[in-house]
Backbone as CSV, one residue per row, in Angstrom:
resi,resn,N_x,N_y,N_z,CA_x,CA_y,CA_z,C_x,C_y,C_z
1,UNK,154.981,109.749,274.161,155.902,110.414,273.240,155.141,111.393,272.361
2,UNK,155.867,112.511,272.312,154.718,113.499,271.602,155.510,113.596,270.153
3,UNK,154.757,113.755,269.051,154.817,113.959,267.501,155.929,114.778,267.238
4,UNK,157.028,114.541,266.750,158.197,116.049,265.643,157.539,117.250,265.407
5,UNK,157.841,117.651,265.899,157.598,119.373,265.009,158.414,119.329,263.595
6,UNK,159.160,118.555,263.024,160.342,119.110,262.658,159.269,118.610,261.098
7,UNK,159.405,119.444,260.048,159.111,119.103,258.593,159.819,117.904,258.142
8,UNK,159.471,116.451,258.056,160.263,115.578,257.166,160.785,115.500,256.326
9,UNK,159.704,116.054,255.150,159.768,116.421,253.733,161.369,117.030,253.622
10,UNK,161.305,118.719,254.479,162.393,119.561,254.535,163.364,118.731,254.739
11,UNK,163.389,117.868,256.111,164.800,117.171,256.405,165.395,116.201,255.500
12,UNK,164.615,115.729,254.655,164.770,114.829,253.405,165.389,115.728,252.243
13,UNK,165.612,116.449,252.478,165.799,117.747,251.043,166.898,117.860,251.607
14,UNK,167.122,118.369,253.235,168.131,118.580,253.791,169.489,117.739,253.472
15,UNK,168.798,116.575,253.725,169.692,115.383,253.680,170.574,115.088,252.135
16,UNK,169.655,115.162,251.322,170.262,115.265,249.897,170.895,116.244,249.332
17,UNK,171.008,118.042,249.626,171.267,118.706,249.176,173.115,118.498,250.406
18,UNK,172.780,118.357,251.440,174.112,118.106,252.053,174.857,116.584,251.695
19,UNK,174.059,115.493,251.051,175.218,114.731,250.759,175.828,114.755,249.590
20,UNK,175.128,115.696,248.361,175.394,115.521,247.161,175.979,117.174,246.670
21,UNK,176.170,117.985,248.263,176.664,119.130,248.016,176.447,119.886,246.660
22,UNK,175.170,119.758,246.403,174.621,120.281,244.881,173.371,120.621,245.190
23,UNK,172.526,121.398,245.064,170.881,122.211,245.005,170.626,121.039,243.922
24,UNK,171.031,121.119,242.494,170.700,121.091,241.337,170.851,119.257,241.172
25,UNK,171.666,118.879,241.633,171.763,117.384,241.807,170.436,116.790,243.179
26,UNK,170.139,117.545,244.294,169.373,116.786,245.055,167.883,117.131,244.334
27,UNK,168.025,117.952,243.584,166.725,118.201,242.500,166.292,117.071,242.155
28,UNK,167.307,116.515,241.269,167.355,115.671,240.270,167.397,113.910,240.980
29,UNK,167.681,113.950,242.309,167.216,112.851,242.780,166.085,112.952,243.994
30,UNK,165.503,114.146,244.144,164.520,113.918,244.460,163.081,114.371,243.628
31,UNK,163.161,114.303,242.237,162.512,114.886,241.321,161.579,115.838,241.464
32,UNK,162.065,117.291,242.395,161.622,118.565,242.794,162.223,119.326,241.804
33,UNK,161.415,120.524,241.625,162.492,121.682,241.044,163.815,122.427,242.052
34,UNK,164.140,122.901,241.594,165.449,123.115,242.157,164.954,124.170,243.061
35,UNK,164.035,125.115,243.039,163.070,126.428,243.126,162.279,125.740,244.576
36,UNK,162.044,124.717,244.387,161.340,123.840,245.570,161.980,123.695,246.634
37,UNK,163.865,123.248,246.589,164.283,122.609,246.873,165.344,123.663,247.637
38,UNK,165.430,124.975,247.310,165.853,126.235,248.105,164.571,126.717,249.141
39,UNK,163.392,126.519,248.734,162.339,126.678,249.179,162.515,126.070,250.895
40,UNK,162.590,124.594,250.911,162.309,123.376,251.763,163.555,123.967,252.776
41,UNK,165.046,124.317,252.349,166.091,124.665,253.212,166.017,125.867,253.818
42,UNK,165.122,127.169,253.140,164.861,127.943,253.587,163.769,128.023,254.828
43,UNK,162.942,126.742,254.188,161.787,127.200,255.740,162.218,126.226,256.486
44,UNK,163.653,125.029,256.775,163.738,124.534,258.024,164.745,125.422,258.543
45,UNK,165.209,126.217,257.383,166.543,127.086,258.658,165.981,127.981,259.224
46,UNK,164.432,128.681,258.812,163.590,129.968,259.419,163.008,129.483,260.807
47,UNK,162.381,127.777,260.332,161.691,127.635,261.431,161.986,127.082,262.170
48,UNK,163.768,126.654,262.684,164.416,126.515,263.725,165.149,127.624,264.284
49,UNK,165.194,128.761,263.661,166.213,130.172,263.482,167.733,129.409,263.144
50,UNK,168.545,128.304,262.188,169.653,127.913,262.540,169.795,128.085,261.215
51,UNK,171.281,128.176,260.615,171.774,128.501,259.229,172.738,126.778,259.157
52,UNK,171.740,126.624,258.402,172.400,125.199,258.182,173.374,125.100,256.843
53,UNK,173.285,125.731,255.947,174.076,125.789,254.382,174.392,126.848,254.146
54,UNK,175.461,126.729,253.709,176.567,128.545,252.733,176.674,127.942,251.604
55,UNK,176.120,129.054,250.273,176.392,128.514,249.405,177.767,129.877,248.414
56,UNK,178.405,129.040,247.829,179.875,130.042,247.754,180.075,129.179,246.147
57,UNK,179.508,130.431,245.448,179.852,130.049,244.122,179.513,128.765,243.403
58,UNK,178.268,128.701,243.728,177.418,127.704,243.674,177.061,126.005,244.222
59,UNK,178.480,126.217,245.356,178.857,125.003,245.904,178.598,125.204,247.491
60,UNK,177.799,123.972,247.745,177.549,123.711,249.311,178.419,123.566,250.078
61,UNK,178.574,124.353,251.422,179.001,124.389,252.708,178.433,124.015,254.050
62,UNK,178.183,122.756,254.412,177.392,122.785,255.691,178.069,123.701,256.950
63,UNK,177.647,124.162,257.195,177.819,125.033,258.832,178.010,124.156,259.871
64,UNK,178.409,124.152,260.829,178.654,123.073,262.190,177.505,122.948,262.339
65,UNK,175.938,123.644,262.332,174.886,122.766,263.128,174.566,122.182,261.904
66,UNK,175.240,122.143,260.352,174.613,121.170,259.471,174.961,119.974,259.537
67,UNK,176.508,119.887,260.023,177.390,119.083,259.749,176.380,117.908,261.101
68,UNK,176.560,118.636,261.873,175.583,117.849,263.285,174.239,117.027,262.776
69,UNK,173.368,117.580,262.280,172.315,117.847,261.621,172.400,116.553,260.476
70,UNK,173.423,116.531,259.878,173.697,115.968,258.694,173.330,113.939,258.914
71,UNK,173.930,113.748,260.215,173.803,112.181,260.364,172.786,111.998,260.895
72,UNK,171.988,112.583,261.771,170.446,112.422,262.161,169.389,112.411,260.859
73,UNK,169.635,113.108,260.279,169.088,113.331,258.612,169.134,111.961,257.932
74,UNK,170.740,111.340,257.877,170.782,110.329,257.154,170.007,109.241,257.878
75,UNK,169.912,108.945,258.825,169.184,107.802,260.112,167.818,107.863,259.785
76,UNK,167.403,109.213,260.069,165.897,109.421,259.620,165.337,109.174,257.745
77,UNK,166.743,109.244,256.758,166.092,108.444,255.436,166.555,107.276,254.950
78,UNK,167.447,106.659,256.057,167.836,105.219,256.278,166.355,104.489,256.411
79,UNK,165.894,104.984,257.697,165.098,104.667,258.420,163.394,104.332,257.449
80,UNK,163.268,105.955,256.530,161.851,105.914,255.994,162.435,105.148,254.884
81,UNK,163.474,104.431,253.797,163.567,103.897,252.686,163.099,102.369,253.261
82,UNK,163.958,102.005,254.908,163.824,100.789,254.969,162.162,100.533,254.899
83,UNK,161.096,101.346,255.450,160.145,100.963,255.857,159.354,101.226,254.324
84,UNK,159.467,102.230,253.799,159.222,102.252,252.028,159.587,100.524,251.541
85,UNK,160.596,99.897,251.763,160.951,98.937,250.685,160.358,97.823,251.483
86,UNK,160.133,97.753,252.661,159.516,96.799,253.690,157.614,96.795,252.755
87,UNK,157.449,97.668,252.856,155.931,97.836,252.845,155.732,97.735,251.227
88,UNK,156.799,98.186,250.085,156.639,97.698,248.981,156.563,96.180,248.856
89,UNK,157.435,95.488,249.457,157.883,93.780,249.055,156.366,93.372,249.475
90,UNK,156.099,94.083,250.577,153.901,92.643,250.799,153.672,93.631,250.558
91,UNK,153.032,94.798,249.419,152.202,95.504,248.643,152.369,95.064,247.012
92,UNK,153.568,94.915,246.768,153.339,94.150,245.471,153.833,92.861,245.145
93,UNK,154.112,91.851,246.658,154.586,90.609,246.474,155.564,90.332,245.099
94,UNK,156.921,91.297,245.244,157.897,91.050,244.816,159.262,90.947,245.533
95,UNK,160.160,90.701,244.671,161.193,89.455,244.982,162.383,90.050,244.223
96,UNK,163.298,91.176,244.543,164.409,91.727,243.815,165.695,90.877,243.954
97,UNK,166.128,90.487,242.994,167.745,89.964,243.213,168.964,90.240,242.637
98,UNK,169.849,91.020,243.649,170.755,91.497,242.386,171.975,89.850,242.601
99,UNK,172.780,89.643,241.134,173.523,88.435,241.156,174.381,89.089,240.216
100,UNK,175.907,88.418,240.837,177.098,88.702,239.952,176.912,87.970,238.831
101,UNK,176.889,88.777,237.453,176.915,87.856,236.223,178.044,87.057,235.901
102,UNK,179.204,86.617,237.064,179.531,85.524,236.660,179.133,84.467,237.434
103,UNK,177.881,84.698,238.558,177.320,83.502,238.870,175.844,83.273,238.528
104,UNK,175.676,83.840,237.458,174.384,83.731,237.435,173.469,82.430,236.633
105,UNK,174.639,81.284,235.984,174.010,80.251,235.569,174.166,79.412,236.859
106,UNK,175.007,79.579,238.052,175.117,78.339,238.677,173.763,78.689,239.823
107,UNK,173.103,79.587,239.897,171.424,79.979,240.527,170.482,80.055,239.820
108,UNK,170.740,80.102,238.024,169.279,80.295,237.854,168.563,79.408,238.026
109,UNK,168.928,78.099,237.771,167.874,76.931,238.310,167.272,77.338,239.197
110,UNK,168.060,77.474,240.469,167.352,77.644,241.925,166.148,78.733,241.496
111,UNK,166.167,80.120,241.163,165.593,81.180,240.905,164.610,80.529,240.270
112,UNK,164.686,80.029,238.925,163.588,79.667,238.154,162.556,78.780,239.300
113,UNK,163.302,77.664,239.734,161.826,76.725,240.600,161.388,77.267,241.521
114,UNK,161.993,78.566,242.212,161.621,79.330,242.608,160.121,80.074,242.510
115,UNK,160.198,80.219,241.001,159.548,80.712,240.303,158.319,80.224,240.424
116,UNK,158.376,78.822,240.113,157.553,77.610,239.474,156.913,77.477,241.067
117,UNK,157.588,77.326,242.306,156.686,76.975,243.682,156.364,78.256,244.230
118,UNK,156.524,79.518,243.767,155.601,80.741,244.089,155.330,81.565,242.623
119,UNK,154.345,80.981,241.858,154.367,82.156,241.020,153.004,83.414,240.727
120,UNK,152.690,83.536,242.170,152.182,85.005,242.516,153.604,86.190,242.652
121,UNK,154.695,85.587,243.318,155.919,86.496,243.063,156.127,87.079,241.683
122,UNK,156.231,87.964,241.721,157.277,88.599,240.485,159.087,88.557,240.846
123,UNK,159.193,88.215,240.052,161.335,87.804,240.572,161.745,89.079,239.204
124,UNK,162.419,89.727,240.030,163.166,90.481,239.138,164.720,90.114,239.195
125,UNK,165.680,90.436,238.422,167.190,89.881,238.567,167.797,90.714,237.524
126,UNK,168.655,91.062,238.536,169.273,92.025,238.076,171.244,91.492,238.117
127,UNK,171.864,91.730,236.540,173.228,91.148,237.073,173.847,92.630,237.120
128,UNK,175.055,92.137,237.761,176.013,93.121,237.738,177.351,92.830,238.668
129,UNK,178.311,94.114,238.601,179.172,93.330,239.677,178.986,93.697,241.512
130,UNK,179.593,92.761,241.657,179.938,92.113,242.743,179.505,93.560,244.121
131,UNK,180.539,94.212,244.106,180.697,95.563,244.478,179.820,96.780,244.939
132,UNK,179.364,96.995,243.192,178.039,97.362,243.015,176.967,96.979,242.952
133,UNK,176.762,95.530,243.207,175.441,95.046,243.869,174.963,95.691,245.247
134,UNK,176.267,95.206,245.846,176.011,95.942,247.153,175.403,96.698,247.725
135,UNK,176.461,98.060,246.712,175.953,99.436,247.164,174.661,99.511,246.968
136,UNK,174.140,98.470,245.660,172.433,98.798,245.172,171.833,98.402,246.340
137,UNK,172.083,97.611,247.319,171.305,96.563,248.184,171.441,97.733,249.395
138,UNK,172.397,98.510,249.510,172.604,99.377,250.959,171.436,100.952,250.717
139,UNK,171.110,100.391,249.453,169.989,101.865,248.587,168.840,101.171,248.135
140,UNK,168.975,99.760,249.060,167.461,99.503,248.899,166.685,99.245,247.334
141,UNK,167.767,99.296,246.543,167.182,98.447,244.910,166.914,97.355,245.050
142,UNK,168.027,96.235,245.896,167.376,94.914,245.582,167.196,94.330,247.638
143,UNK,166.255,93.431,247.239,165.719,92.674,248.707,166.802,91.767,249.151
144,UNK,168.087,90.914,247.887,168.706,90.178,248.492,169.792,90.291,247.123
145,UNK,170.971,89.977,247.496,172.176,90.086,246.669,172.399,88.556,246.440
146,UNK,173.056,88.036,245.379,173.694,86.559,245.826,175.537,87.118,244.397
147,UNK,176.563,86.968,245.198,177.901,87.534,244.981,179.042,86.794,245.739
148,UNK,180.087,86.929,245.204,181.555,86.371,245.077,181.649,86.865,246.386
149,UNK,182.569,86.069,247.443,182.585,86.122,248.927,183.789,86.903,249.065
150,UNK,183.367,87.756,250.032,184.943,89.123,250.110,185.211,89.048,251.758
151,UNK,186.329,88.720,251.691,186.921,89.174,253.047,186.415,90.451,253.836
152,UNK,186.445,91.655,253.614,185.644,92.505,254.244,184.447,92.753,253.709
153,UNK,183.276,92.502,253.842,182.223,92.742,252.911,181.856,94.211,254.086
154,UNK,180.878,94.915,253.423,180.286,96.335,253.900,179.721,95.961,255.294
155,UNK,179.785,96.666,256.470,179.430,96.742,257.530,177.961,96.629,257.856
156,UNK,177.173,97.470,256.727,175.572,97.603,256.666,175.004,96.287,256.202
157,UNK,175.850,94.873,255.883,175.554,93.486,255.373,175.209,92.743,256.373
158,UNK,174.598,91.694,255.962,175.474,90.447,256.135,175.458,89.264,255.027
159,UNK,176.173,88.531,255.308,176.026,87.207,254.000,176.550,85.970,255.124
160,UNK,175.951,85.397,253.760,175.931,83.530,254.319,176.799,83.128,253.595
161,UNK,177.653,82.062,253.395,178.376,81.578,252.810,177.083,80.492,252.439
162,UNK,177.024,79.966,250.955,175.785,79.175,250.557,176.670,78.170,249.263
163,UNK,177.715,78.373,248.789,179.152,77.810,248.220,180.104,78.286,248.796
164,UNK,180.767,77.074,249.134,182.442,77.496,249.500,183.515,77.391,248.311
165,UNK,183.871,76.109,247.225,184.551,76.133,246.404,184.119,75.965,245.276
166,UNK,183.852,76.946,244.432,183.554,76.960,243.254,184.801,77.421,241.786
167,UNK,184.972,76.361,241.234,186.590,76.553,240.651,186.370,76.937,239.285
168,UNK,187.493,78.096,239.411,187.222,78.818,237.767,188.361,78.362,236.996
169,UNK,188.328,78.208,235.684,188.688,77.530,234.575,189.736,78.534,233.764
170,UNK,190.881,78.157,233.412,191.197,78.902,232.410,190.712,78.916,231.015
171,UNK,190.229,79.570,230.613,189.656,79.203,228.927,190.731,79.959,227.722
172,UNK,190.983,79.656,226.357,191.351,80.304,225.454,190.848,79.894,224.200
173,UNK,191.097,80.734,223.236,190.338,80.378,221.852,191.375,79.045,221.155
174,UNK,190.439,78.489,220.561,191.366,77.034,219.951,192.813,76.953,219.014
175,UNK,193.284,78.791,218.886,194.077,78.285,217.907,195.136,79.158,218.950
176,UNK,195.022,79.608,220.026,195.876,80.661,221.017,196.949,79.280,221.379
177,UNK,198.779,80.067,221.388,199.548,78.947,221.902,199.299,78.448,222.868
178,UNK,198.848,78.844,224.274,198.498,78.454,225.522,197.497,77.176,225.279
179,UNK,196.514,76.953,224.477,195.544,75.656,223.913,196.377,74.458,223.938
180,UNK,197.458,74.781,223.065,198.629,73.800,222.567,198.759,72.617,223.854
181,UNK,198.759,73.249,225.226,199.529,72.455,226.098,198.385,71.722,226.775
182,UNK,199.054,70.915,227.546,198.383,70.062,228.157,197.642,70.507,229.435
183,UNK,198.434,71.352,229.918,198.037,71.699,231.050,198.970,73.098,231.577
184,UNK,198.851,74.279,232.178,199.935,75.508,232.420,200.055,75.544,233.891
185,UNK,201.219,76.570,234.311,201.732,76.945,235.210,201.156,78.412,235.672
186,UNK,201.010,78.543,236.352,200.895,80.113,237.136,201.515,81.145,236.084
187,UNK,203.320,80.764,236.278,204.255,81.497,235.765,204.066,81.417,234.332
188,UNK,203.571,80.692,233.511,202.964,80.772,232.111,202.211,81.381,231.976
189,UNK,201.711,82.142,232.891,200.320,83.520,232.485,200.886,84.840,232.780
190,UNK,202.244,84.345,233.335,203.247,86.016,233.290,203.242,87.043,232.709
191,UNK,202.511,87.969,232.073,202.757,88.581,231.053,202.155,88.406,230.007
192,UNK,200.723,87.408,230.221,200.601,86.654,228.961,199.304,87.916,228.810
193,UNK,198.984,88.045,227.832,197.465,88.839,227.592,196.228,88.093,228.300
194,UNK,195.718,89.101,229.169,194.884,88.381,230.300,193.630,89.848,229.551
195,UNK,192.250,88.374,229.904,190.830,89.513,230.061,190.384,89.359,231.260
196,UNK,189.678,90.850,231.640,189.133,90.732,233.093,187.635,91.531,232.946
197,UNK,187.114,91.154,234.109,186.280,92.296,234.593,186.689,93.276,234.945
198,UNK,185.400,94.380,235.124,185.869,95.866,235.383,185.910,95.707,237.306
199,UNK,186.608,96.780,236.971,186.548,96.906,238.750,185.350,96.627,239.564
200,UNK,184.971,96.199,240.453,184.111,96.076,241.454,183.602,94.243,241.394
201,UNK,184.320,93.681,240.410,184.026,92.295,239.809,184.880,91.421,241.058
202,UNK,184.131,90.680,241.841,184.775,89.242,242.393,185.513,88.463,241.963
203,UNK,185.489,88.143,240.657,186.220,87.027,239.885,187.241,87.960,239.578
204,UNK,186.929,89.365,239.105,188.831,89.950,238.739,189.501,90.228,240.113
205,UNK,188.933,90.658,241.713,189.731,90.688,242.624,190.493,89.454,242.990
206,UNK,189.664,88.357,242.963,190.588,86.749,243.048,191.554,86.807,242.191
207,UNK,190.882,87.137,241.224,192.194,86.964,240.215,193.723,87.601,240.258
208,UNK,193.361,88.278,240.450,194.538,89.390,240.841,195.335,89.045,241.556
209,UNK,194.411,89.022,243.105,194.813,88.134,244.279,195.878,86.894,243.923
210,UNK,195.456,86.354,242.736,196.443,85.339,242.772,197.642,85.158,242.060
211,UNK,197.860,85.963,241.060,198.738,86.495,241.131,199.895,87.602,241.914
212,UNK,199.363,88.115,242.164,199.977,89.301,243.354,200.407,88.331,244.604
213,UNK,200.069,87.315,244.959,200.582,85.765,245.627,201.737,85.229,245.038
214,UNK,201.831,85.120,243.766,203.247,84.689,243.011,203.699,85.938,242.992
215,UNK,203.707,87.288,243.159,205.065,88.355,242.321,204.616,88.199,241.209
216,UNK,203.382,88.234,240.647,203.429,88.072,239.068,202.245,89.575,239.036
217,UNK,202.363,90.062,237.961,202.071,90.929,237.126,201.520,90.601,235.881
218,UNK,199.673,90.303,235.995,199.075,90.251,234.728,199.365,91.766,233.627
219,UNK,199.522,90.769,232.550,199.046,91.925,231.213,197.870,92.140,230.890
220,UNK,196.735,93.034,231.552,195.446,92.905,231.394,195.149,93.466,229.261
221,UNK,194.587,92.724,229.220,194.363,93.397,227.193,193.746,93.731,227.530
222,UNK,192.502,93.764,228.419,191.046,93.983,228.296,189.966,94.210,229.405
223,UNK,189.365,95.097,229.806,188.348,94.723,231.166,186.774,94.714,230.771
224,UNK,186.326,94.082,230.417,185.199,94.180,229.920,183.787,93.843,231.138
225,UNK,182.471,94.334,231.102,181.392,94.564,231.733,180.511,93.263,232.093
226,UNK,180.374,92.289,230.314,179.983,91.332,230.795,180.754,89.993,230.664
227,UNK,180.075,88.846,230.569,180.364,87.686,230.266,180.651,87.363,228.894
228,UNK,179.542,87.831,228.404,179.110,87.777,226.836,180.645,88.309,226.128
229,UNK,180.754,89.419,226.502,181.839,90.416,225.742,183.049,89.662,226.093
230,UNK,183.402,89.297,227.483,184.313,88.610,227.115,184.927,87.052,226.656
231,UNK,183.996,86.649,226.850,184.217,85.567,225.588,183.945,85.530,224.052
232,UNK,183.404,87.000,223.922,183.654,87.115,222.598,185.478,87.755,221.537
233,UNK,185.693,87.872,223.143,187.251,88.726,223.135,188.261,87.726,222.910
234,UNK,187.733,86.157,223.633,188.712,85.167,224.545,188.374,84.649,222.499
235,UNK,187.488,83.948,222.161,187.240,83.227,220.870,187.603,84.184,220.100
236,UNK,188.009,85.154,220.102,189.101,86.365,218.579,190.240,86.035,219.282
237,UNK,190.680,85.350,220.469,192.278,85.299,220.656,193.045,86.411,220.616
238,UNK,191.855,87.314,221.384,192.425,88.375,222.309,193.388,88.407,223.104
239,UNK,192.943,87.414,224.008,193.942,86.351,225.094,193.039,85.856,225.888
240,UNK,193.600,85.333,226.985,192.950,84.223,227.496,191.962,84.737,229.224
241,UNK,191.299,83.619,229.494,190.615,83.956,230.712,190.056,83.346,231.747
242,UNK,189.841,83.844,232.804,189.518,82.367,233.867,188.469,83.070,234.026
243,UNK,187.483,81.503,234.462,185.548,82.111,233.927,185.161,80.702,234.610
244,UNK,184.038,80.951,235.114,183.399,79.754,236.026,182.869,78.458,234.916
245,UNK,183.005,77.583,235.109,182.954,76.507,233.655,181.558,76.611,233.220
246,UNK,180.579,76.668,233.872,179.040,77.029,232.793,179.032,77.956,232.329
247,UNK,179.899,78.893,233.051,179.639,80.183,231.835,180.346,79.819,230.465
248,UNK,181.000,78.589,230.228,181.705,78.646,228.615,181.326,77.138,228.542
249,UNK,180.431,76.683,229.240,180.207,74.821,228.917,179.881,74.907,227.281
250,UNK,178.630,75.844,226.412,178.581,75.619,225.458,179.623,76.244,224.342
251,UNK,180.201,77.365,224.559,181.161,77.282,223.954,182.777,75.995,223.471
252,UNK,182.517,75.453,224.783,183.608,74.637,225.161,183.125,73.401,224.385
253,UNK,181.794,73.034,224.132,181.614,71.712,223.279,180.941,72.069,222.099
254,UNK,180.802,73.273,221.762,181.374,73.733,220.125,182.341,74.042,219.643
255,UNK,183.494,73.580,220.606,184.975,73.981,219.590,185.147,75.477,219.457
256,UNK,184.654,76.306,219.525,184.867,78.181,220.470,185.809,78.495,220.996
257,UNK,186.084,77.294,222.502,187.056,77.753,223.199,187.415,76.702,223.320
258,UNK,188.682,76.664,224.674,189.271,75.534,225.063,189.299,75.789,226.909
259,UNK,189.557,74.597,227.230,190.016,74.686,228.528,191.246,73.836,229.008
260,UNK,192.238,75.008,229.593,193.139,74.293,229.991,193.880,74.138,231.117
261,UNK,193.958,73.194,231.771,194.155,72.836,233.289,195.441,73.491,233.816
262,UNK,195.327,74.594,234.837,196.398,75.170,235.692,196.833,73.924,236.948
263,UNK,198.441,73.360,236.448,198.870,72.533,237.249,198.904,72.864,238.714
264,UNK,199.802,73.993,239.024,199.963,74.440,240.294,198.874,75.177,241.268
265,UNK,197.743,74.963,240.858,196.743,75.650,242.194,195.432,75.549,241.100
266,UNK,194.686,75.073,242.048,193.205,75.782,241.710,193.246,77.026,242.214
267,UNK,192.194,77.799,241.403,191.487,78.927,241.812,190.222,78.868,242.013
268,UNK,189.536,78.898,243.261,187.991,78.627,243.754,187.762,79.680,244.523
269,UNK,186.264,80.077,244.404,185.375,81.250,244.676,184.402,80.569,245.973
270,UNK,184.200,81.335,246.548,182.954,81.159,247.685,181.805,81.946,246.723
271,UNK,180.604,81.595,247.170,179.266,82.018,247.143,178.956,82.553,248.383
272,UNK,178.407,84.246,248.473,177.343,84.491,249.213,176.107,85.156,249.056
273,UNK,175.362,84.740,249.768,173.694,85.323,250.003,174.107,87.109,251.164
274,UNK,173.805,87.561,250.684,173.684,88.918,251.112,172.303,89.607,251.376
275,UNK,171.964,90.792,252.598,171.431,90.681,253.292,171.327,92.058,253.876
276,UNK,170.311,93.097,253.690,170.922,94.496,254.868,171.076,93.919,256.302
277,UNK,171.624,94.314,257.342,171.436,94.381,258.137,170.609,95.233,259.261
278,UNK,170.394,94.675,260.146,169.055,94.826,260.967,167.913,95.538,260.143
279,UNK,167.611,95.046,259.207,166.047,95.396,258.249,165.375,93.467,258.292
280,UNK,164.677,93.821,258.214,163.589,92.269,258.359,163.244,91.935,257.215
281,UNK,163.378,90.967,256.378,163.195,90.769,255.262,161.688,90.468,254.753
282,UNK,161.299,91.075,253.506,159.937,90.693,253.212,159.420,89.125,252.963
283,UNK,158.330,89.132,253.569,158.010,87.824,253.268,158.317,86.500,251.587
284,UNK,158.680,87.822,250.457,159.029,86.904,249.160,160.219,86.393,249.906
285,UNK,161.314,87.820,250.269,162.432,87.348,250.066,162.980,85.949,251.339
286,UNK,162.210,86.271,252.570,161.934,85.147,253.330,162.057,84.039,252.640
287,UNK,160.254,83.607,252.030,160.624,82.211,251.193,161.742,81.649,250.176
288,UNK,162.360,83.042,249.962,163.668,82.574,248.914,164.849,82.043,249.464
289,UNK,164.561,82.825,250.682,165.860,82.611,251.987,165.647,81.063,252.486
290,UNK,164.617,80.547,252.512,163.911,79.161,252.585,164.818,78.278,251.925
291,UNK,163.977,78.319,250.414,164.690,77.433,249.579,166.366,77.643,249.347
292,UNK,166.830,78.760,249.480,168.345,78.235,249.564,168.582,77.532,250.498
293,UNK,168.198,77.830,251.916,168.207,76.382,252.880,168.864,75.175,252.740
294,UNK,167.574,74.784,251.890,166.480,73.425,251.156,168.263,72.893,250.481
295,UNK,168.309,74.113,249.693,168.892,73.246,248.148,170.409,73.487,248.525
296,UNK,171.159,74.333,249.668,172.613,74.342,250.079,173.080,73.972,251.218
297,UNK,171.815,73.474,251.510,171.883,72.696,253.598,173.023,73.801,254.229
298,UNK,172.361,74.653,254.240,172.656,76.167,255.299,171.775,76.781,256.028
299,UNK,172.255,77.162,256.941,171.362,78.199,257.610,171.246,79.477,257.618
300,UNK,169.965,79.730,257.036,169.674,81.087,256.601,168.897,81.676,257.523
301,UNK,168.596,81.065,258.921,167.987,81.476,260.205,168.325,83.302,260.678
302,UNK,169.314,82.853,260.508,170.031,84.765,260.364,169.787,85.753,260.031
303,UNK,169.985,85.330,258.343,169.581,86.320,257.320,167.981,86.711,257.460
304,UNK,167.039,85.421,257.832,165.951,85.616,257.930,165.316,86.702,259.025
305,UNK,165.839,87.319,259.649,165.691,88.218,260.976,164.974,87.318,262.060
């Protein structure tokens, strides 16, 4: 097999200035000057003779051989990130994890002894939602995701199921009427002032989900980012919220909040371990893939490549 002629560098410029249809934006994520970055498009369109970009009032046009051009481009910086983040994980024996912050007390144990039986690793952890973990994991930020289980998850995945029922709680502040009762109905949250996560959150798509199952129509008051915020919303008797029970155990036995039992249905979450697909995982994230094993009697044979 004989060597590319073709400039990488250029096709990497290529690639960004056609997905972000901006000069001035693929600048700015590939931290070139912009001057550089007309430069790089100019000498792969000279030194193939092909006009790959029109630019029309300062906005990108790929041409048919760009448009062609355009998915070989993406393959080829699919391709150099995977082997970049491959060769980072055994160059600096680290261990990225992104985790939905509403599961992130029922793993940190695991994470921490983690810690404690490799600590040449560096563990980084990163929360956020559900959604946008993902996308971070399909861009190569984190080595392994652990997130709320979705019926279609992204094609470029995979996940393990590592919890199947994990049941979320209704909570409210101690003096909200809903406290009063013994226990509620579905149809008692009709309308009632509901807090959620922001979009891309697991726990607000269930949620939803389960209502939109009854014909019911939450009154959202609120969508807030983290955990924190919204139980600081739920204890002002903002209104009320369903939240995985460690995330409010200490609130709940300081008198903060309350919890009160939905008669007609649980609401339970799956856990999954997430995973790019066909990339080989670095040896940290390997051993991490291990101990979930160990501690959820699953098989992570899979995930492991």
């Amino acid at each position: 097999m004989n060597p590319p002629k073709i400039n990488l560098d250029q096709l990497i410029t290529f690639y960004f200035v056609a997905r972000e249809k901006s000069f001035a934006v693929a600048s700015d994520k590939l931290c070139i000057s912009q001057p550089a970055v007309t430069m790089q498009i100019a000498a792969l369109q000279k030194h193939f003779g092909v006009k790959l970009i029109n630019v029309k009032k300062k906005k990108v046009y790929l041409t048919k051989t760009g448009e062609d051009l355009f998915w070989q481009a993406e393959e080829v910086c699919l391709r150099a990130m995977k082997a970049e983040s491959l060769l980072e994980g055994y160059r600096n024996n680290n261990l990225r994890i992104g985790i939905s912050g509403a599961l992130t007390l029922y793993l940190i144990q695991v994470v921490d002894y983690f810690k404690e039986l490799h600590p040449s690793i560096k563990v980084t952890l990163k929360e956020g939602r559900s959604l946008q973990l993902i996308e971070e994991l399909i861009d190569f930020q984190h080595d392994l995701c652990i997130v709320g289980t979705f019926e279609n998850i992204n094609s470029q995945v995979r996940a393990l199921h590592i919890l199947e029922t994990e049941k979320m709680v209704l909570v409210t502040a101690p003096n909200d009427p809903v406290s009063e009762k013994q226990g509620v109905m579905w149809k008692d949250l009709d309308k009632y002032p509901l807090i959620l996560h922001c979009e891309g959150s697991m726990s607000r798509m269930l949620i939803l989900e389960e209502f939109r199952k009854r014909n019911m129509k939450p009154s959202i008051s609120a969508e807030i980012d983290s955990i924190e915020g919204m139980k600081q919303l739920i204890e002002k008797g903002k209104g009320v919220g369903l939240m995985f029970p460690p995330n409010v155990k200490d609130e709940v036995a300081l008198g903060k909040m309350k919890i009160v039992p939905i008669c007609d249905g649980d609401l339970k979450a799956g856990i999954d371990l997430v995973v790019l697909k066909d990339t080989d995982p670095s040896p940290p994230a390997k051993a991490f893939l291990g101990l979930i094993e160990e501690k959820f009697s699953c098989d992570t044979g899979l995930l492991r490549g």
